[in-house]
N, C-alpha and C positions, 0 to 999 in steps of 0.2 A: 440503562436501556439503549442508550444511544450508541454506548459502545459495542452491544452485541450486534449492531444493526451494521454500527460497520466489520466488526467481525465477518459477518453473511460477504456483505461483498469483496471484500478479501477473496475469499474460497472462490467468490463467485466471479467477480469483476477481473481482479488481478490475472487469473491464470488465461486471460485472452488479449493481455498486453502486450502492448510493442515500442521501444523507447523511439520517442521523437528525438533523440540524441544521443550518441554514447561516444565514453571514452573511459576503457575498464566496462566499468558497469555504471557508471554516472550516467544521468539522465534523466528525463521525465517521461512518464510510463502513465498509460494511460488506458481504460476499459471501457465497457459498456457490461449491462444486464439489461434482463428485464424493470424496466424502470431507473436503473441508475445509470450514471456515469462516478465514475473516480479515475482519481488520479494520484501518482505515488512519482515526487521527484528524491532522486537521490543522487549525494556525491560520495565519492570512495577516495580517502585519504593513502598518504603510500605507505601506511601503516595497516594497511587494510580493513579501516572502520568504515563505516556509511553512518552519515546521517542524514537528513531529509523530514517529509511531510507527505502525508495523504491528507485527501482532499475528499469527499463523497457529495453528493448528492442525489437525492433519491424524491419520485415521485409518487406519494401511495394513491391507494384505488380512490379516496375521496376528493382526492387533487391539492391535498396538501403537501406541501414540501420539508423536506428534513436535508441539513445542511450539516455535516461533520466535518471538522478536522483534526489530525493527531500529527503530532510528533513520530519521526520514526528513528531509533537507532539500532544498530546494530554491527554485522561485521562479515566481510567476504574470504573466500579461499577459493581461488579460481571462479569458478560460475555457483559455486554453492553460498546462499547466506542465510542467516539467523541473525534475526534482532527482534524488538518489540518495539510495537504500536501503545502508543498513550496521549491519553485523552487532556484536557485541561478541566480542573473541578476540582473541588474537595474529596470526592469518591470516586475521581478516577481510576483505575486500574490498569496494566499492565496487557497488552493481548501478545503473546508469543507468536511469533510467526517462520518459519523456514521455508524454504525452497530453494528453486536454481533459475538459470538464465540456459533455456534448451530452444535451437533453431530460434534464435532471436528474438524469443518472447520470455515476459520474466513470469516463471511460476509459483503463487504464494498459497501453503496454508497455514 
């Protein structure tokens, strides 16, 4: 469950990111929603792979808090990337993601 939770902000949080730092596409990137913040640091190798970490935190309506973090890898070509999100667990899974880097925000679904 926790992984479809940060799926949600992926879609939701990511695509209103702006890196606190870039060089390539390295950086750490950062969102806001309703109710959460994340964050997704990445570096890009001159082999053109990224790897990195998202961060989530989310506050639901009863004021409890939920706290994710994932692994991220993947890989660039110019401002387009694809990698996957993964959780830590026995039943973790995989979340596929792509997008680009458009007007200096990074775009993930």
């Amino acid at each position: 469950m926790a992984l479809k939770a940060a799926f949600t902000s992926v879609v939701v949080g990511l695509v209103i990111t702006t890196p606190a730092f870039a060089g390539g596409i390295s950086g750490t990137y950062v969102g806001t929603g309703t109710n959460l913040v994340d964050m997704l640091q990445l570096v890009q190798t001159d082999d053109k792979h990224l790897s990195g970490r998202y961060e989530e935190f989310i506050v639901k309506s009863d004021g409890k808090t939920v706290d994710n973090s994932l692994t991220f890898t993947g890989a660039v070509d110019g401002q387009v990337i694809v990698g996957n999100l993964k959780g830590s667990g026995f039943l973790a899974s995989d979340i596929p993601v792509s997008g680009e880097i458009r007007d200096g925000k990074l775009h993930l679904t």
